[in-house]
C-alpha positions as CSV (number, residue, x, y, z in Angstrom):
1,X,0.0,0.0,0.0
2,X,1.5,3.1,-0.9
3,X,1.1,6.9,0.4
4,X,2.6,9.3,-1.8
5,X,3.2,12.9,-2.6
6,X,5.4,15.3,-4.5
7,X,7.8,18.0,-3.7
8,X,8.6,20.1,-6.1
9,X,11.3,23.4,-5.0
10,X,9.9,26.9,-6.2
11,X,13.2,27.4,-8.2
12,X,12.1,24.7,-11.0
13,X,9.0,26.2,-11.8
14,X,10.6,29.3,-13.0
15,X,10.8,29.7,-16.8
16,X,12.6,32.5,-19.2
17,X,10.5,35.3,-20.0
18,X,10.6,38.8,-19.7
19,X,8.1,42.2,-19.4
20,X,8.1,45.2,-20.9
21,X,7.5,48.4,-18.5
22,X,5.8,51.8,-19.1
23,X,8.6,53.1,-20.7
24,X,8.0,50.3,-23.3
25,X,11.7,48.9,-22.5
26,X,11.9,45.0,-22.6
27,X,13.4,43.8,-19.9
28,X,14.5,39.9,-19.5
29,X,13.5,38.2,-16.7
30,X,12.7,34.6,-15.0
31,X,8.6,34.5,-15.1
32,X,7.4,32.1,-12.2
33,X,5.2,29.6,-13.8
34,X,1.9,29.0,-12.5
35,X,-1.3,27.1,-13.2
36,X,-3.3,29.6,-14.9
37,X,-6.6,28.6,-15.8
38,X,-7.9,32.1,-16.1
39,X,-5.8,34.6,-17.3
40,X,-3.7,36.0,-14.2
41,X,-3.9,39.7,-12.3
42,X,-0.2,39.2,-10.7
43,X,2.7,37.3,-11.6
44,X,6.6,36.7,-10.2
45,X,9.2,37.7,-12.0
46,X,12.5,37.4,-10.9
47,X,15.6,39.8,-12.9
48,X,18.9,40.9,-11.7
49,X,17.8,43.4,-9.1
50,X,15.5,40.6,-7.3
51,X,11.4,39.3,-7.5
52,X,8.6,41.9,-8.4
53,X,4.9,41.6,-9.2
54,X,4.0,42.2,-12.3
55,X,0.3,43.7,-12.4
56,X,-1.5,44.7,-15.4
57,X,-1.7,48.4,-14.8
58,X,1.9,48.9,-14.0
59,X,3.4,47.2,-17.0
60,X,2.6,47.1,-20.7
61,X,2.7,43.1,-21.1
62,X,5.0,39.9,-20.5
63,X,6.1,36.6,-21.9
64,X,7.0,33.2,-21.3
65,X,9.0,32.1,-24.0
66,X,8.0,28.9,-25.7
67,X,4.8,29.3,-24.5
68,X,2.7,32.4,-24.2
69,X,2.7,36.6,-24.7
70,X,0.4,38.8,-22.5
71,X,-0.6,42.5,-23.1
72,X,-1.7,44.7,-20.7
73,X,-4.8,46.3,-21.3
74,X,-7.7,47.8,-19.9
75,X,-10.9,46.7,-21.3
76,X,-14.8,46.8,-21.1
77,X,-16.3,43.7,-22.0
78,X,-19.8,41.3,-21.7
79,X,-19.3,39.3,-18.3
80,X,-22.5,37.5,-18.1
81,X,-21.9,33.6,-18.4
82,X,-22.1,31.7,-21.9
83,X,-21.5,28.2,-20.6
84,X,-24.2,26.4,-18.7
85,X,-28.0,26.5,-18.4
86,X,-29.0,29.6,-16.7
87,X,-29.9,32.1,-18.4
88,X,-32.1,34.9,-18.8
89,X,-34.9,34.8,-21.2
90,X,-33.2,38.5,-23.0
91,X,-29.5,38.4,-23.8
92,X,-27.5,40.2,-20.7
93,X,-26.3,43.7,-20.8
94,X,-23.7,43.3,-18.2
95,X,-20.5,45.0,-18.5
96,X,-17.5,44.8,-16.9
97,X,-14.6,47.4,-17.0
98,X,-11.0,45.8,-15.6
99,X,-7.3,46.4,-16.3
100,X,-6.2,42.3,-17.4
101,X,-3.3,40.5,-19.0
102,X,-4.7,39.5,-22.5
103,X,-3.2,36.7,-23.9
104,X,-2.1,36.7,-27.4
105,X,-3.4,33.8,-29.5
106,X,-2.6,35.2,-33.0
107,X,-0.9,38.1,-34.3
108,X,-0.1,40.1,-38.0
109,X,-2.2,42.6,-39.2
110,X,-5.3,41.7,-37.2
111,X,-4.3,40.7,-33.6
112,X,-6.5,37.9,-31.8
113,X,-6.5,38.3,-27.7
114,X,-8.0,35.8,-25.0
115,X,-9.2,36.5,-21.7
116,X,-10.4,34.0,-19.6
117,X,-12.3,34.7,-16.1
118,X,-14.2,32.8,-13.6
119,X,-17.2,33.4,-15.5
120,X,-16.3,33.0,-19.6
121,X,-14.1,33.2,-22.0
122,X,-14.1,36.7,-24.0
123,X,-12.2,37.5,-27.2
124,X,-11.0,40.3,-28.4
125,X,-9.0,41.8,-31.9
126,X,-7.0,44.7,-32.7
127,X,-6.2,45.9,-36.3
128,X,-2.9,47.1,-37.3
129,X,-2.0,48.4,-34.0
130,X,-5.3,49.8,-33.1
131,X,-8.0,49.7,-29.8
132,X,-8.9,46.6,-28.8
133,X,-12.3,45.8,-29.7
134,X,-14.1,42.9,-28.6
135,X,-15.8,40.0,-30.2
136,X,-19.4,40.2,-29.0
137,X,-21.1,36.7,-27.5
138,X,-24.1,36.0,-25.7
139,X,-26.6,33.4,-25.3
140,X,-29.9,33.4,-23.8
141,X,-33.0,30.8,-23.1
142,X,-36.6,31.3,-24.9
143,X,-38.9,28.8,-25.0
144,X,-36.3,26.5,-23.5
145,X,-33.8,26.6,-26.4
146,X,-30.7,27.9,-26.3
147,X,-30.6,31.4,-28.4
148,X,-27.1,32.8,-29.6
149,X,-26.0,36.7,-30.1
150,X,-23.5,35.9,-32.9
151,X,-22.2,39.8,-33.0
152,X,-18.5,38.3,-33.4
153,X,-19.2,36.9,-37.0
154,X,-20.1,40.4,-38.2
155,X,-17.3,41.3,-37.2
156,X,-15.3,39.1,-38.7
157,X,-16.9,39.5,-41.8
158,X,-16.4,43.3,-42.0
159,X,-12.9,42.5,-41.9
160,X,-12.7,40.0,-44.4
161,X,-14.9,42.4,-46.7
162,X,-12.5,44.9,-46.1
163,X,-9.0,42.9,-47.4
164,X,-11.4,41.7,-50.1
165,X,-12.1,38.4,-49.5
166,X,-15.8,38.3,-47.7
167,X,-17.6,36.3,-50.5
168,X,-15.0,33.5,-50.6
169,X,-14.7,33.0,-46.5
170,X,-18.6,34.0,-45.3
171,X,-19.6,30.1,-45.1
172,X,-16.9,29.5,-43.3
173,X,-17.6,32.4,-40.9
174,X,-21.3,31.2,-40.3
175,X,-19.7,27.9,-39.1
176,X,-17.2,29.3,-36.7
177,X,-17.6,28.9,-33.2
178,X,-16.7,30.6,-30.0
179,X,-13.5,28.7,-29.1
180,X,-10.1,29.3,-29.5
181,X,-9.1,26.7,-32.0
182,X,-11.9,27.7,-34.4
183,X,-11.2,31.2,-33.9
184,X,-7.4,31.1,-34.4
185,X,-7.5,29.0,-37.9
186,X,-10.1,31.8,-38.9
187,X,-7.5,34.4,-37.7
188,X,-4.7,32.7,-39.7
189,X,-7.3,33.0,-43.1
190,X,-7.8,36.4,-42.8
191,X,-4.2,37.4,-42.0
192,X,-2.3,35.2,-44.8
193,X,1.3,35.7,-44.8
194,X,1.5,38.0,-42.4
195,X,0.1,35.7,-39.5
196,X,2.8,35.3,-37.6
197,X,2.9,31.5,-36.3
198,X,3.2,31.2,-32.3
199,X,4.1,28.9,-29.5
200,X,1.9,25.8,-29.7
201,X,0.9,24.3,-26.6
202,X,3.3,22.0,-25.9
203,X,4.2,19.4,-22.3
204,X,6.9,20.7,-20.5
205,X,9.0,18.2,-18.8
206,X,9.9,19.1,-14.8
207,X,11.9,17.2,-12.1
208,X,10.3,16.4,-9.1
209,X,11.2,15.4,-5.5
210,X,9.3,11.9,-5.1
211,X,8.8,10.9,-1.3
212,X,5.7,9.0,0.8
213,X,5.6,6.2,2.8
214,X,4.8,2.5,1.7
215,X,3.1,0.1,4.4
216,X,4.5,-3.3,4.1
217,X,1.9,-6.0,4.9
218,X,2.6,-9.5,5.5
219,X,-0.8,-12.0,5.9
220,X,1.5,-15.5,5.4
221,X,1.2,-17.0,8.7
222,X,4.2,-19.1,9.4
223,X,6.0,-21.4,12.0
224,X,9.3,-21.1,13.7
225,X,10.9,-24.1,15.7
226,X,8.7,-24.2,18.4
227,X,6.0,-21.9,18.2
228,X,3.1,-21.8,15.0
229,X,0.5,-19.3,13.5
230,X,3.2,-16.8,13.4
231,X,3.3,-13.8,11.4
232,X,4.7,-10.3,11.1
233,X,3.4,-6.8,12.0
234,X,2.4,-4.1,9.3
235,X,5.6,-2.0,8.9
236,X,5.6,1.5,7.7
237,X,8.6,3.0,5.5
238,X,9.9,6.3,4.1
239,X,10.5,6.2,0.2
240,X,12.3,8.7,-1.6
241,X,13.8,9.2,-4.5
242,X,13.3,11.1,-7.8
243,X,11.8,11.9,-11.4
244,X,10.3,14.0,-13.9
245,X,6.8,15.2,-14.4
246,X,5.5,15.7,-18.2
247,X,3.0,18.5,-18.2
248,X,0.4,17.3,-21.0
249,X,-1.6,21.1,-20.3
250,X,1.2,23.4,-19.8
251,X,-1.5,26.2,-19.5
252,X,-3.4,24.8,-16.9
253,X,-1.1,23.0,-15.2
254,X,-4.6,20.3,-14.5
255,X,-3.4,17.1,-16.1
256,X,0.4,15.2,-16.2
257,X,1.9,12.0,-16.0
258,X,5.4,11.5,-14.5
259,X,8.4,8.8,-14.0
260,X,10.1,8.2,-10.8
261,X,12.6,5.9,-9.1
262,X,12.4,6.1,-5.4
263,X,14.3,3.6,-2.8
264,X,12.6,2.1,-0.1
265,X,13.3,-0.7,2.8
266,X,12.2,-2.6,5.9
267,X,12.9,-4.1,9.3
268,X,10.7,-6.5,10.9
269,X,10.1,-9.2,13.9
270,X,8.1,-11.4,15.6
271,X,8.8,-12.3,19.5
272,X,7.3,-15.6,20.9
273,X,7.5,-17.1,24.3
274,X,6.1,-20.5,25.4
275,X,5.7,-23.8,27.3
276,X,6.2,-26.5,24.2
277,X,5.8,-30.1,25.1
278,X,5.3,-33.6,24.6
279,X,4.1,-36.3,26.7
280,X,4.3,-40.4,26.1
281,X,4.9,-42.1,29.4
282,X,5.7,-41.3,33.0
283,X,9.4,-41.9,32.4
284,X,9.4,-40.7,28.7
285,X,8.2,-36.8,27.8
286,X,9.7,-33.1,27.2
287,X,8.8,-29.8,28.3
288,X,10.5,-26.4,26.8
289,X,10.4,-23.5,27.8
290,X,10.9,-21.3,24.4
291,X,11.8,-18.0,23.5
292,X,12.1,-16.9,19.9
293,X,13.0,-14.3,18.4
294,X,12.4,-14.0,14.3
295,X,13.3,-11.0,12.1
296,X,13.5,-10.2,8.0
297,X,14.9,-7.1,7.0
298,X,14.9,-6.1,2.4
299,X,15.5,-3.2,0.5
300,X,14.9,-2.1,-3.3
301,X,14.4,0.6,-5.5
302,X,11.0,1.0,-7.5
303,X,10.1,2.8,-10.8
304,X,6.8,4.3,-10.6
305,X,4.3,5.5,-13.4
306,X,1.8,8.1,-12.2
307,X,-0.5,10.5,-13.4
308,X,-1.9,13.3,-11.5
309,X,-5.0,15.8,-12.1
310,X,-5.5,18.7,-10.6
311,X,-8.8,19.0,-9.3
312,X,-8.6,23.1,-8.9
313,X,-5.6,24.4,-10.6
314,X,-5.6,27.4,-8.6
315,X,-4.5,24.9,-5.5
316,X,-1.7,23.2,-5.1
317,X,-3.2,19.9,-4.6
318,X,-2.7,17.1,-6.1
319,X,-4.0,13.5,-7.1
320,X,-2.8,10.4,-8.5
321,X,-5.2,8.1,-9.7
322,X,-3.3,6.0,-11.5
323,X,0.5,4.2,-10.6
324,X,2.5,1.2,-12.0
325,X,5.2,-0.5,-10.1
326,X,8.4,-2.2,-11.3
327,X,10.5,-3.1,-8.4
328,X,14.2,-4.3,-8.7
329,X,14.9,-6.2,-5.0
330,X,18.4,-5.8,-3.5
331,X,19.8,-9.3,-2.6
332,X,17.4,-11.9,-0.9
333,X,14.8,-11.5,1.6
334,X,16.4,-12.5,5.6
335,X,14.0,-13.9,7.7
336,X,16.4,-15.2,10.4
337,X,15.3,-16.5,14.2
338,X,17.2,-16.6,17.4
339,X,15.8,-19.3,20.0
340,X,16.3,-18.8,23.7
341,X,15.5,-22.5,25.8
């Protein structure tokens, strides 16, 4: 049976980056990497004169590089949820004004921006260096059915009318939905060669501290020289060791499978004391008196496959459904006992 957990020092999660300030100088940095789900209102940054926060209203943007760019903008947007089934029978009016970190999900001469919040997922573009504008989604209930404000294909297809290319790509428009994937090939369409192509999402690999306990249990009843119906306690043992985590959502941080090899071993014993006999005649029988003393002792080392999900990625809790063993035994097992008459 085996109790584990993971370690993992702050220093790893740290990944090159940098952020520009309000001077619009670049500065490189080391950006801490976190689980971001949403899109985040402070981050760590660690450069040569120490850690600051980096907070939307005091900088101009940052990066991680390999994997994401964030601007710093203030924006008013719709903040009413679009996921679910609650909704009001008239499409929501709600608007919410915020300074956020807008992550950039396809650039060139029309920019496409993401921001993610505890309640949706907005979009937003920005033409040739312009105001950010934002792509317009909402979603209502009449009659029971589901009723869609599709604002952010008009959009769209003003720009397309306006590089000349509206009647070739308006299908195509009518069929695009409000995710990212959809939204960014759309994006790539309408920019042609001057999309410029960004970090995919790709796992990140990063080591890890593996240590738990393992409880050894023994049910085999067994019998020394004079006593029977032995057998040996539960014994509980530190393990330790290390490995490497693969992080198959590098955004979100929720989902990853790792490797480990972690070294492990036990003591244990078994103490019985007695009267043992045997009885024939009057003139012919035995009596004992027994103490014994019977101990086993092993070690080994044991690769372990796990996978872990993150039930909120805002914690730093952990799970791991899933594990495989291979375990390579050092020597033999001892069992040795010691009797006392």
């Amino acid at each position: 049976m085996l109790f584990p957990f993971t370690l993992m020092a702050k220093n790893i999660k740290l990944r090159p980056g940098y952020y520009i300030n309000q001077q619009g100088d670049t500065v490189k940095c080391n950006i801490e990497l976190r689980d971001w789900s949403k899109n985040p209102s402070v981050v760590e940054a660690v450069g040569s004169n120490g850690s600051l926060e980096l907070r939307p209203e005091e900088t101009r943007g940052f990066g991680v590089y390999g994997l994401a760019d964030y601007t710093s903008a203030q924006v008013t947007y719709h903040s009413a949820m679009i996921t679910g089934t609650n909704f009001g029978e008239k499409f929501s009016d709600k608007m919410d004004t915020a300074w956020c970190f807008l992550k950039l999900l396809s650039n060139g001469n029309v920019a496409l921006y993401e921001l993610k919040t505890n309640q949706r997922i907005v979009f937003f573009i920005s033409g040739h260096g312009g105001t950010l504008s934002e792509l317009v989604y909402r979603v209502a209930m009449k009659d029971n059915q589901l009723v869609e404000d599709r604002q952010y294909q008009q959009t769209l297809l003003a720009l397309f009318i306006k590089e000349g290319m509206g009647t070739k790509y308006e299908e195509h428009i009518a069929r695009t939905d409000y995710k990212e994937n959809e939204m960014v090939s759309l994006m790539k369409l309408l920019n042609g060669s001057s999309n410029k192509v960004l970090y995919k999402k790709s796992g990140t690999l990063e080591p890890i501290v593996f240590a738990g306990g393992i409880a050894y249990i023994f049910p085999t009843h067994f019998a020394a020289v004079f006593s029977s119906e032995n057998h040996f306690p539960t014994s509980v043992s530190p393990m330790i060791g290390l490995g490497m985590v693969y992080n198959l959502s590098p955004y979100s941080g929720k989902v990853k499978i790792g490797l480990s090899a972690a070294y492990s071993s036990y003591k244990v014993s078994d103490d019985r004391s007695g009267v043992n006999g045997w009885f024939s005649s009057q003139n012919f029988y035995d009596t004992t008196t027994y103490n014994e003393h019977t101990f086993g002792s092993n070690s080994f080392v044991s690769l372990n496959l796990f996978a872990t999900y993150v039930l909120n990625p805002q914690s730093k809790s952990e799970v791991f459904p899933e594990r495989r063993n291979v375990v390579f035994l050092f020597g033999q097992k001892q069992f040795e006992g010691v009797h006392r008459l």
